[in-house]
C-alpha positions as CSV (number, residue, x, y, z in Angstrom):
1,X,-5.8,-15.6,0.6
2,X,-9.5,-17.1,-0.3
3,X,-8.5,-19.7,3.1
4,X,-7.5,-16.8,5.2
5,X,-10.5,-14.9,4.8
6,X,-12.3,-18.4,4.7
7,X,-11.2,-18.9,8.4
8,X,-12.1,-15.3,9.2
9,X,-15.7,-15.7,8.4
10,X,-16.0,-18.9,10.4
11,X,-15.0,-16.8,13.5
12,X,-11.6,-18.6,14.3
13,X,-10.1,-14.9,15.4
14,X,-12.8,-15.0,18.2
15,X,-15.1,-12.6,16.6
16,X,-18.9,-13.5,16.3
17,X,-19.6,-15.1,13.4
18,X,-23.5,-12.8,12.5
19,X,-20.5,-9.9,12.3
20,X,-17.5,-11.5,10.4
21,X,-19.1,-10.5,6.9
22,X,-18.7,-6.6,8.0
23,X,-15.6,-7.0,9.7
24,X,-13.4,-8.9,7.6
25,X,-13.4,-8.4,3.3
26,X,-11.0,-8.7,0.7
27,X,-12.0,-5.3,-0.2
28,X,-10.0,-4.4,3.6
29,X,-6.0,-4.5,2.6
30,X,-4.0,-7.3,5.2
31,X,-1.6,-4.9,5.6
32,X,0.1,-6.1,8.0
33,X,3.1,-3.8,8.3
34,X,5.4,-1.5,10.8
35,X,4.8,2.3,10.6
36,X,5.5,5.7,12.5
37,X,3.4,8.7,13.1
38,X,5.8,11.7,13.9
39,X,5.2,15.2,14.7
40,X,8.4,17.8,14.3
41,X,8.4,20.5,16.9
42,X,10.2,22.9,15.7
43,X,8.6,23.0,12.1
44,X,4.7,21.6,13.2
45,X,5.4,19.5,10.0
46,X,3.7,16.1,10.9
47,X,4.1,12.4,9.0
48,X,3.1,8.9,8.4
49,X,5.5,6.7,7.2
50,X,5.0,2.8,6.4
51,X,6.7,-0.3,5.0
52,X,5.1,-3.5,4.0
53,X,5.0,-7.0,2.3
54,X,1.6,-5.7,0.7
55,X,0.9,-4.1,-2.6
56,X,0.5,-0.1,-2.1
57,X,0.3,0.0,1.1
58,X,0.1,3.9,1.0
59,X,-2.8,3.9,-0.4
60,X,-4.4,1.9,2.9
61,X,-2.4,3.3,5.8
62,X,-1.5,6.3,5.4
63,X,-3.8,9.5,5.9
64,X,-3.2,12.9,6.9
65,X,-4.7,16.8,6.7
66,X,-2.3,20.3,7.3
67,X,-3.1,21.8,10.7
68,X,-5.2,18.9,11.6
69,X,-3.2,15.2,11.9
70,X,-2.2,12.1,10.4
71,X,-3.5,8.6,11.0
72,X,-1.3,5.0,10.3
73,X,-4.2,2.4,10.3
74,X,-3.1,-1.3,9.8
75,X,-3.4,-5.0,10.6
76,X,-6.5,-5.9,9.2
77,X,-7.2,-2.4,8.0
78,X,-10.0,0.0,8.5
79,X,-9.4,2.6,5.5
80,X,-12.5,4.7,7.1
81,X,-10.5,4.9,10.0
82,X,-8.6,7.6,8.0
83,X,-11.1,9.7,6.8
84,X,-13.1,9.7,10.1
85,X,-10.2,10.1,12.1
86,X,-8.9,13.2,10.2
87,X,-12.5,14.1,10.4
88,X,-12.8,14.1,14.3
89,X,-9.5,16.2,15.1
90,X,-11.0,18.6,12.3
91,X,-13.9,19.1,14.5
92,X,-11.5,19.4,17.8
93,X,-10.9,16.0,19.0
94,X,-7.9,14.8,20.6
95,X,-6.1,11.8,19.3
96,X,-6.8,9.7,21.9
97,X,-10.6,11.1,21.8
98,X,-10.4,10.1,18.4
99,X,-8.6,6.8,18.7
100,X,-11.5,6.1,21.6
101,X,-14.5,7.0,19.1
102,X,-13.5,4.7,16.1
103,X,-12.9,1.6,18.0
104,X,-16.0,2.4,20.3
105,X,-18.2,0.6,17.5
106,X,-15.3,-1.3,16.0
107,X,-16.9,-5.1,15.8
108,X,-13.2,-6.3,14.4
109,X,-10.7,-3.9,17.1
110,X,-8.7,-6.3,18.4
111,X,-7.4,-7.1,14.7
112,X,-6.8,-4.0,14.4
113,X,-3.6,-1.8,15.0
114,X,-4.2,2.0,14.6
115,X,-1.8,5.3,15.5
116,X,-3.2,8.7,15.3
117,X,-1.6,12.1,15.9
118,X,-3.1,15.3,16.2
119,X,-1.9,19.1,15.3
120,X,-0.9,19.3,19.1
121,X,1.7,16.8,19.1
122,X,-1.1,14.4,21.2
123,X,-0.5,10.9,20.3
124,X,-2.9,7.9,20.8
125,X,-2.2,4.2,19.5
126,X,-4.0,0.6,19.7
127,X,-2.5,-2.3,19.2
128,X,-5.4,-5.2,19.3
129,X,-4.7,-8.8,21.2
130,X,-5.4,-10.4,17.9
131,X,-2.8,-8.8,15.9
132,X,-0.1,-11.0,14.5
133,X,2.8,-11.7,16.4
134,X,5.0,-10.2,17.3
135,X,3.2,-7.1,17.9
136,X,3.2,-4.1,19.8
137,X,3.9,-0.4,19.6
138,X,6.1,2.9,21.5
139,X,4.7,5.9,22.2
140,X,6.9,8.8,22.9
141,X,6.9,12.5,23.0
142,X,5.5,13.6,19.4
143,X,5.4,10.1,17.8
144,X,4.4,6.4,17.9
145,X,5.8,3.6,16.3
146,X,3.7,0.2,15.8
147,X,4.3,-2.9,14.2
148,X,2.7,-6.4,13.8
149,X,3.2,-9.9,12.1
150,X,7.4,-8.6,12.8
151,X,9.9,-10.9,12.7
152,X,10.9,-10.3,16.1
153,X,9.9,-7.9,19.0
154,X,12.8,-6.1,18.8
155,X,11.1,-3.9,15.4
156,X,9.4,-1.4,16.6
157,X,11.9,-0.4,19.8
158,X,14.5,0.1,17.1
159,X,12.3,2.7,15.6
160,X,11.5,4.7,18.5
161,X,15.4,5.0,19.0
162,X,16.1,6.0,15.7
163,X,13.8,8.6,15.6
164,X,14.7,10.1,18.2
165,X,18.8,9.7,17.4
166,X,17.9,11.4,14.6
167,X,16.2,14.9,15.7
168,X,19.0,17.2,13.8
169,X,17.6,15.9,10.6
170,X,14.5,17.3,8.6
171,X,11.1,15.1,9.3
172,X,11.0,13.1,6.4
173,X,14.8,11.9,6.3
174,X,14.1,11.1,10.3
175,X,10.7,8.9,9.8
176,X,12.8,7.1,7.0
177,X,15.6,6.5,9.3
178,X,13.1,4.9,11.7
179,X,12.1,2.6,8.5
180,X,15.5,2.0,7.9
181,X,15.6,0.5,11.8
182,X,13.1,-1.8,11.5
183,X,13.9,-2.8,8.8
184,X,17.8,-3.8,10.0
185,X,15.9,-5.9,12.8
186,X,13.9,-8.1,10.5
187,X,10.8,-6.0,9.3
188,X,8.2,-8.2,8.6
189,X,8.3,-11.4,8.9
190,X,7.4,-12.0,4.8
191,X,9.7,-9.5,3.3
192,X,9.0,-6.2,2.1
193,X,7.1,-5.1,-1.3
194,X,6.2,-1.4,-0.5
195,X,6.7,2.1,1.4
196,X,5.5,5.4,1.8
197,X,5.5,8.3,2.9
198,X,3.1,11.5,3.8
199,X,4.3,14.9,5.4
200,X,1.7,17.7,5.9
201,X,2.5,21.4,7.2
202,X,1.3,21.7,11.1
203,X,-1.2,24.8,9.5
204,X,-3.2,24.9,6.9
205,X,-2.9,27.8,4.5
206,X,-6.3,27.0,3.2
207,X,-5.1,25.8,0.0
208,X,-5.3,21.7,0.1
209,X,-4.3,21.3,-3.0
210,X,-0.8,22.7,-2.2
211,X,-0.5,20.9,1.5
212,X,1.1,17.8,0.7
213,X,5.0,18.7,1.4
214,X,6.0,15.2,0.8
215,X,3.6,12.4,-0.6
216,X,5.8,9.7,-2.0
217,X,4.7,5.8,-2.5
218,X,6.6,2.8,-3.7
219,X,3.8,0.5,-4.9
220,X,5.8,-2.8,-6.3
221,X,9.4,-2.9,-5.5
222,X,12.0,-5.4,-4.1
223,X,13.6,-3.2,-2.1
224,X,10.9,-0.4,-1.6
225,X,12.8,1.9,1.5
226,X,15.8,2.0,-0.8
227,X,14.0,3.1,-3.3
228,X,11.9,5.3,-1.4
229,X,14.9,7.4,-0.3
230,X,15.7,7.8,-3.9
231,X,12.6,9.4,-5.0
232,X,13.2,11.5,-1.5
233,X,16.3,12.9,-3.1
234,X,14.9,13.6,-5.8
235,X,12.1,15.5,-4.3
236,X,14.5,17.5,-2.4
237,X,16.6,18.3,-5.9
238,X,13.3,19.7,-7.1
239,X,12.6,21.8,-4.1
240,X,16.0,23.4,-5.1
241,X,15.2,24.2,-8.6
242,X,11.9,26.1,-7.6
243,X,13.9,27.4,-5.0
244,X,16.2,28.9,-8.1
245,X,13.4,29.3,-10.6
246,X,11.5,31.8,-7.5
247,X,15.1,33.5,-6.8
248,X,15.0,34.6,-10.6
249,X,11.3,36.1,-10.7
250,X,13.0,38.0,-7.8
251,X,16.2,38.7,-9.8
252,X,18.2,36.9,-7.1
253,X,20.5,35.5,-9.3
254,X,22.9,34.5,-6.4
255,X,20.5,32.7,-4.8
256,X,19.6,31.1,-8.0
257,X,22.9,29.9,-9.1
258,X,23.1,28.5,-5.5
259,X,19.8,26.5,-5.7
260,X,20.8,25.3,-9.1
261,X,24.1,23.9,-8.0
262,X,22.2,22.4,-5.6
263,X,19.8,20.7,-7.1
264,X,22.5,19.0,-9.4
265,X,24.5,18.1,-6.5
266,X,21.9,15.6,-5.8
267,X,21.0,14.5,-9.3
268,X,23.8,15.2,-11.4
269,X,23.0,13.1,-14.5
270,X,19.5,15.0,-14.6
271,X,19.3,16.5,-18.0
272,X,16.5,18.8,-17.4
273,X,18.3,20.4,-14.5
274,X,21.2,21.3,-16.5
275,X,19.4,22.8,-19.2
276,X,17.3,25.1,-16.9
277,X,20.8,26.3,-15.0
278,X,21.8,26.9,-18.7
279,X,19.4,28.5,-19.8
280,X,18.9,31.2,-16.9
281,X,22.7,31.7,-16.9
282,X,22.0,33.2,-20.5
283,X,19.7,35.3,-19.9
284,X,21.5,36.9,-17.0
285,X,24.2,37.6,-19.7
286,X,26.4,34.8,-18.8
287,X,26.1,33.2,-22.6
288,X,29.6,31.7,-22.8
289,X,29.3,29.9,-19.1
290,X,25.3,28.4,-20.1
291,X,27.4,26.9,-23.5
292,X,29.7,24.8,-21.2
293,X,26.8,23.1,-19.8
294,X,24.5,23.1,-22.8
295,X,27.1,21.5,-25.1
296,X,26.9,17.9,-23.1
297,X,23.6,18.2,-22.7
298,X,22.8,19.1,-26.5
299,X,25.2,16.0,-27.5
300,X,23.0,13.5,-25.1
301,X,19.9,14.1,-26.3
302,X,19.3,17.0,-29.2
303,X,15.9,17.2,-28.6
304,X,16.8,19.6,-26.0
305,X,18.5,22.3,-28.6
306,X,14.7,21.6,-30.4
307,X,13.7,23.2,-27.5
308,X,15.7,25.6,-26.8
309,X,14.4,27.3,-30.7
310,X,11.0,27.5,-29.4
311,X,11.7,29.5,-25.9
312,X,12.2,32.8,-27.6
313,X,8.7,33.4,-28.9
314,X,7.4,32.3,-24.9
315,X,10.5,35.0,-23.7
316,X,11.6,32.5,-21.8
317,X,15.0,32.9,-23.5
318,X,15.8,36.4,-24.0
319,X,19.3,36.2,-25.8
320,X,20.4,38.3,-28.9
321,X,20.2,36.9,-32.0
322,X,23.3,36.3,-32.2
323,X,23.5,34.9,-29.4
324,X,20.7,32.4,-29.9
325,X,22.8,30.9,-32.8
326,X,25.8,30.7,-31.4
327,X,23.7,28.6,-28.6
328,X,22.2,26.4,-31.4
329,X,25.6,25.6,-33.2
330,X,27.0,24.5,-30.0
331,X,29.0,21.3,-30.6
């Protein structure tokens, strides 16, 4: 890596040396890497999605603000590139005004690869002549797909078609599809150590702290998309128990039994999922039925009968006392 950036400084990419020391620095993530920026237009809902041989490479590439955009910079990255970006469309740029800005003063651009999307579904994408081969990117009707140092050029064609096979499914499951297909094609030519993932509503509700619909990364892994999926699932079982646990302050029970079932559906050996069915089951009256599923739970790990003691005083368990015995003797 020291060599690499070695040969960097000594202007072998073509850039002036005087400039090299402000272009190129360990302290600017090689992530070289194949990503997509995807807009859903029914829903607004907009993503970044990326895969890499690079440690957390979320934490480099990926940016993006409710009701305003996301940005996929990468190559030899320019993490302000992010911020300014997302800055920029805040203040009523375009993407490709935005794209046309950051590069305008961009000493190390043609290293660079960078995809932006705005709220509007606008799309605007740079794919430098230095980049690694192969190299290159598709831009299409609400998305762009990009790649560089690929196995083979056939990358990031295979992710523009699966995205856009894949329009019946929800955003997230569709930009990992497109993961999925450049991944079958090669991926990058050194393997793959990490993914993520970022979807934003297309609005902002003026609350940032709760505009992050998915925000998943897998820093260190051998196979990061699979395992990226897997923490998408399990996400999506979560959605369904505060689905359930909202259809009970609302004294939906129906609904709540439904989102419940759900949610175990996708992680049935979840514990704490379980319990909480249980639990509500009893205090809708339904004692015997929450024993079924409390007595496996109980005899996998008793720590959840400790709990269940110390509910009552909280009135989150609202049982008789009789009741709450016969839920504590459970065998």
């Amino acid at each position: 890596m020291k060599k690499l950036f070695l040969l960097l400084g000594l202007g072998l990419l073509g850039a002036a040396p005087a400039a090299t020391a402000q272009i190129y620095s360990p302290q600017e993530p090689l992530a070289h890497t194949y990503s997509i920026v995807a807009r859903d237009p029914k829903t607004g809902e907009m993503a970044v999605a990326v895969q890499s041989h690079w440690f957390s490479v979320g934490t480099s590439v990926s940016w993006g603000e409710a009701g305003v955009g996301v940005v996929a910079t990468q190559s030899f990255t320019n993490k302000s590139f992010g911020l300014r970006g997302l800055a920029l469309m805040k203040q009523g740029k375009s993407a490709a005004e935005t794209l046309k800005i950051l590069l305008s003063d961009d000493a190390g651009r043609e290293v660079r690869q960078v995809a932006i999307l705005d709220a509007k579904g606008g799309v605007a994408t740079h794919t430098g002549k230095k980049c690694i081969t192969y190299a290159g990117h598709i831009t299409g009707k609400d998305f762009s797909v990009q790649a560089n140092m690929m196995l083979s050029d056939k990358v990031w064609p295979a992710m523009a078609k699966a995205f856009q096979e894949k329009a019946h499914l929800p955003l997230a499951e569709r930009v990992l599809a497109a993961l999925d297909a450049a991944e079958a094609q090669g991926g990058d030519i050194r393997g793959r150590q990490s993914a993520a993932i970022l979807v934003v509503p297309g609005n902002s509700n003026k609350q940032p702290w709760n505009e992050r619909l998915v925000d998943l990364r897998v820093d260190d892994h051998e196979r990061p998309l699979k395992e990226l999926r897997r923490l998408l699932t399990v996400q999506r079982a979560y959605e369904h128990m505060n689905n359930g646990d909202l259809a009970v302050e609302k004294n939906n029970m129906t609904l709540a039994m439904k989102e419940y079932s759900a949610a175990e559906q996708l992680q049935p050996n979840n514990l704490e999922m379980q319990y909480w069915h249980a639990i509500t089951l009893a205090n809708t009256g339904k004692v015997d039925d929450a024993l079924k599923i409390l007595q496996p739970v109980f005899k996998a790990d008793n720590n959840w009968r400790i709990l269940t003691e110390r509910l009552p005083p909280v009135g989150l368990l609202t049982v008789s006392a009789a009741d709450l015995k016969r839920i504590l003797e459970v065998k």
